[in-house]
DRENDO-1510 file (C-alpha; in Angstrom, 1 decimal, always signed):
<recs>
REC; n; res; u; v; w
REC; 1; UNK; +1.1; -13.4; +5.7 .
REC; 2; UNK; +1.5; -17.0; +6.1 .
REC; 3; UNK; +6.1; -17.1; +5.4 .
REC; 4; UNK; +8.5; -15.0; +7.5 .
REC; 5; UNK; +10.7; -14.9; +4.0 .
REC; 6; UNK; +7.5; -13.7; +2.3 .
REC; 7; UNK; +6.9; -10.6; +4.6 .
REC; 8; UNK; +10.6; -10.3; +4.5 .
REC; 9; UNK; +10.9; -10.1; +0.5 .
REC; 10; UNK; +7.8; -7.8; +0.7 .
REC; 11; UNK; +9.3; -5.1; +2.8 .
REC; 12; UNK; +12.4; -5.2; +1.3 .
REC; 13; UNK; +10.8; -4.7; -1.9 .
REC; 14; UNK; +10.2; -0.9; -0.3 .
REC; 15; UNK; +13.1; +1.0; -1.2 .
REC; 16; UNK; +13.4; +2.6; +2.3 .
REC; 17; UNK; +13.0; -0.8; +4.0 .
REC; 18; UNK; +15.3; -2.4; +1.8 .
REC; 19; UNK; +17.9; -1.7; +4.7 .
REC; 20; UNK; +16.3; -2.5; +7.9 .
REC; 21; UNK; +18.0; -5.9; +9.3 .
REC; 22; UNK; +15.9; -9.2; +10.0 .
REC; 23; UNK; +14.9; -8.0; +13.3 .
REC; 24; UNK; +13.2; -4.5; +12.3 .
REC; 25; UNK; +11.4; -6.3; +9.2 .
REC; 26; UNK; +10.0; -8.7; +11.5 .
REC; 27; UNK; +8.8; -6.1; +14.0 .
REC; 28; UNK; +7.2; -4.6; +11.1 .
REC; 29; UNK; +5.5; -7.6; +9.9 .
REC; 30; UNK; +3.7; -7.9; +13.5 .
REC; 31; UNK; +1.8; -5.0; +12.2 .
REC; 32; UNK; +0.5; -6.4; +9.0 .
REC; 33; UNK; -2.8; -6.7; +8.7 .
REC; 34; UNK; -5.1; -8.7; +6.1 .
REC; 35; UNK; -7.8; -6.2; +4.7 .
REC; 36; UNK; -10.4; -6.7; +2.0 .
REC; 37; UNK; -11.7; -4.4; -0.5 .
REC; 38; UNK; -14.7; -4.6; -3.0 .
REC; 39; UNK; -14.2; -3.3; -6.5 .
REC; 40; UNK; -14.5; +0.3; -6.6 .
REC; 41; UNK; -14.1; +0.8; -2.7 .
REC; 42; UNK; -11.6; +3.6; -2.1 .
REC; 43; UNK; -8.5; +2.8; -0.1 .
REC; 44; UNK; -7.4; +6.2; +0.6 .
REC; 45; UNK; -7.7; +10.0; -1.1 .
REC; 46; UNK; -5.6; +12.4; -2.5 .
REC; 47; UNK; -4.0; +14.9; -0.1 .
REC; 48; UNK; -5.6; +12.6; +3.3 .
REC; 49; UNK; -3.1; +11.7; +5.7 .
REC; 50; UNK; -0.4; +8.6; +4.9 .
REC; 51; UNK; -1.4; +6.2; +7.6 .
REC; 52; UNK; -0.8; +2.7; +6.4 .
REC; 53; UNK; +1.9; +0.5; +3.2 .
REC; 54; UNK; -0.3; -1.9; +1.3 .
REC; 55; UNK; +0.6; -4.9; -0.2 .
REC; 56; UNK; -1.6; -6.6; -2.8 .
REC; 57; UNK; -2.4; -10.3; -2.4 .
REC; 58; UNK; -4.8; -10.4; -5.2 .
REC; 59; UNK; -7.0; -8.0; -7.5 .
REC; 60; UNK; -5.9; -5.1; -9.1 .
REC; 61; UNK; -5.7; -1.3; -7.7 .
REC; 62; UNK; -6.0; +2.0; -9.5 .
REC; 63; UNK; -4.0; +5.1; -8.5 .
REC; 64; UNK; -5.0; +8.1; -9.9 .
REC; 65; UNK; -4.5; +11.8; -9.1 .
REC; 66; UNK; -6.9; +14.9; -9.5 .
REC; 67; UNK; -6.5; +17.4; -12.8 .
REC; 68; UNK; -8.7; +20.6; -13.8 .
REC; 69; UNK; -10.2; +17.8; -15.9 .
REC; 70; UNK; -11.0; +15.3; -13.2 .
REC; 71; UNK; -9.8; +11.9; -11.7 .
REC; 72; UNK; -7.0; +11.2; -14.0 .
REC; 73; UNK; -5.5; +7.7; -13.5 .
REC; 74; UNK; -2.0; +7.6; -13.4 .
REC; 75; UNK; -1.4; +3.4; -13.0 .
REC; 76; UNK; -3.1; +0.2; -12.0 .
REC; 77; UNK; -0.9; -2.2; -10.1 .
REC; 78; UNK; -2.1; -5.5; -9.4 .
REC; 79; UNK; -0.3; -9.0; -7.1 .
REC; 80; UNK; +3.0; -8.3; -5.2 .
REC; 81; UNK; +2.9; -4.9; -6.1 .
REC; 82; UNK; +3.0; -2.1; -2.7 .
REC; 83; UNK; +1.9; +0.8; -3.1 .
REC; 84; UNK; +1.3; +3.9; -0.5 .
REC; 85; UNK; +4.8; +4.2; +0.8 .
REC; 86; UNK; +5.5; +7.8; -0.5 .
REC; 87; UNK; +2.1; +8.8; +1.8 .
REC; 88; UNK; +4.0; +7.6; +5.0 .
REC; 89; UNK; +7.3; +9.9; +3.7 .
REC; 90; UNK; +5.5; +12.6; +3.2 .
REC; 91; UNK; +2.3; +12.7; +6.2 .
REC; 92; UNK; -0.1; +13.6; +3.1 .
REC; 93; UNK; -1.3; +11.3; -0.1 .
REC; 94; UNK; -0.3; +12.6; -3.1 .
REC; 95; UNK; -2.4; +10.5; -5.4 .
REC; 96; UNK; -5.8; +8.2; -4.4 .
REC; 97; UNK; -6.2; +4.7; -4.5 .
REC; 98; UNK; -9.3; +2.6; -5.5 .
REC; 99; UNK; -10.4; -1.2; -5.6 .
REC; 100; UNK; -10.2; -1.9; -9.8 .
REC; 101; UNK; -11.6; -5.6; -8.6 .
REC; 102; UNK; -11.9; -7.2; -5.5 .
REC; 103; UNK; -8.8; -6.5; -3.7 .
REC; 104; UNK; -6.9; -8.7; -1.2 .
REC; 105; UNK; -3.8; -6.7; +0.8 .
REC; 106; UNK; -1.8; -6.7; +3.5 .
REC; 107; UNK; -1.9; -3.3; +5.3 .
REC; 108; UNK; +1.0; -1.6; +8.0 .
REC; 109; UNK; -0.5; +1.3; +9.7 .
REC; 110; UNK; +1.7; +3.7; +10.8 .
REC; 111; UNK; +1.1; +5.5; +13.5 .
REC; 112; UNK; +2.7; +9.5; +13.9 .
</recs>
């Protein structure tokens, strides 16, 4: 991320980082990392473990869950949108995440 307010308004847009002060967020932003994804590259599956928070520069990414029917999709989130916070809450994904389109995000790993 190129703005200290940018990473700042990012992680505070993550309801459980919404409280940490300056110093925490920025500790947290020393662990972002810029990763790109083709269209239709998974990011992470159902029920694996909740290792990283994404945030989406640019593109569009699908999250969608698995039914007796199949991969159902459940929404598709595109820039300044997070997603895979509830992963790191609970150690295991409860939904998987693909590429729609090319996919630009900034990724914390979290290490347990």
């Amino acid at each position: 991320m190129s703005d200290d307010l940018d990473v700042e308004a990012l992680f505070r847009s993550v309801p459980f980082f919404a409280v940490l002060d300056r110093v925490d967020l920025a500790r947290l932003a020393g662990v972002l990392e810029e990763v790109p994804y083709q269209a239709d590259e998974r990011i992470f599956a159902e029920a694996s473990e909740g290792d990283a928070l994404h945030f989406i520069h640019s593109g569009r990414v699908r999250i969608s869950v698995r039914t007796p029917g199949g991969e159902r999709t459940i929404t598709d989130i595109g820039a300044g949108a997070h997603f895979g916070e509830l992963g790191l809450l609970l150690t295991r994904r409860t939904a998987s995440a693909t590429a729609h389109t090319e996919l630009l995000s900034d990724r914390a790993r979290c290490s347990r």
